[in-house]
N, C-alpha and C positions, 0 to 999 in steps of 0.2 A: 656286765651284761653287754650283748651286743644287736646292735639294729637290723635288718634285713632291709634292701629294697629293691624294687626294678620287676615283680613280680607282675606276671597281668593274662590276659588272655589273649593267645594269636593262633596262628594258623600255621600247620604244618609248611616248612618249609624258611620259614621266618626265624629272624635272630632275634636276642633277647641279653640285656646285659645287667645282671644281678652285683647287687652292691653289697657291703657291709662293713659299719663303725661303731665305733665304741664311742658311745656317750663320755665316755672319761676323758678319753683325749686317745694318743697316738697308740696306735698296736704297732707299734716297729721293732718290738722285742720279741715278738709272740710266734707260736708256730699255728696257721690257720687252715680250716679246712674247710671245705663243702661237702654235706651230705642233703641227700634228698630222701622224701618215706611217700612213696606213690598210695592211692586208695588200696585196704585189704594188704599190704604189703609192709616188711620191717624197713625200718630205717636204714640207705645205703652208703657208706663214704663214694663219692662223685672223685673230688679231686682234694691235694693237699699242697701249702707253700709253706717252704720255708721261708728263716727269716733273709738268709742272704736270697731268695729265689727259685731256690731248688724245687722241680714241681716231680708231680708224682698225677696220674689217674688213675681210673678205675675203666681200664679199657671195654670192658665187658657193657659198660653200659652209654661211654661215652663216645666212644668208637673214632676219636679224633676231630670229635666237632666242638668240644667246648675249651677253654682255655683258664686256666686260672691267673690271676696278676695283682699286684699288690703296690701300694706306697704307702708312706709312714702312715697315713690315717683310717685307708680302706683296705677293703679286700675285695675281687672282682672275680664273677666269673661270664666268661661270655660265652654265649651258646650257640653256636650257630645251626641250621637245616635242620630245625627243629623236627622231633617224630611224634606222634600221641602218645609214645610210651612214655615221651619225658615229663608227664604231668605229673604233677607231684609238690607239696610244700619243700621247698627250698632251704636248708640249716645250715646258719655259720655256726662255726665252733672253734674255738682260740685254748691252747694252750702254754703256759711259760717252762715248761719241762719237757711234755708228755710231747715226742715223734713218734706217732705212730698212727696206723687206721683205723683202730678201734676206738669207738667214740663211746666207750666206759672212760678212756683214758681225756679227756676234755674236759676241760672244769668250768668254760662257760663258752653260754651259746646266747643263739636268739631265738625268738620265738616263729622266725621265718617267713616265707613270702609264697604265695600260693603263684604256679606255675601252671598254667591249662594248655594245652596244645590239642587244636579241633583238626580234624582231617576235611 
């Protein structure tokens, strides 16, 4: 299982920097992503890292503001120039096989961290 946090309320324009660990101990084997699921809306992969660093976004919705980063224990994503569209629960997701975007292919996640951005 993995933890979420760094979630909260701010204002358009504002950074915001989302954490995630695993209660077991180190993910430094793992391949980790971020997905977010806005209101009315499915589940989106955001951004993904490998284990040596390798990132990967989802430009479409990121547009160059967020960052993904990682060390043996967490996983990060920092968001900067926040918009109201980015509201949305926030999802880690860690896998020890599966590279890829689709988060059928993920075998564990968290339960996420609710993300508000007010205009």
């Amino acid at each position: 299982q993995l933890v979420e946090s760094g979630g909260r309320l701010v204002q358009a324009g504002d950074s915001l920097r989302l954490s995630c660990a695993s209660p077991g101990g180190t993910i430094s084997a793992y391949f980790m992503a971020w997905f977010r699921q806005a209101p009315g809306k499915e589940r989106e992969y955001v951004a993904t890292i490998t284990k040596s660093g390798r990132t990967t976004y989802n430009e479409n919705s990121v547009k160059g503001r967020f960052t993904i980063s990682r060390d043996n224990m967490k996983v990060y994503l920092q968001m900067n120039n926040l918009e109201p569209e980015d509201t949305a629960v926030y999802y880690c997701a860690a896998d020890l096989i599966y590279y890829g975007l689709d988060e059928s292919g993920f075998g564990s996640w968290g339960r996420g961290t609710q993300v508000t951005v007010t205009s």
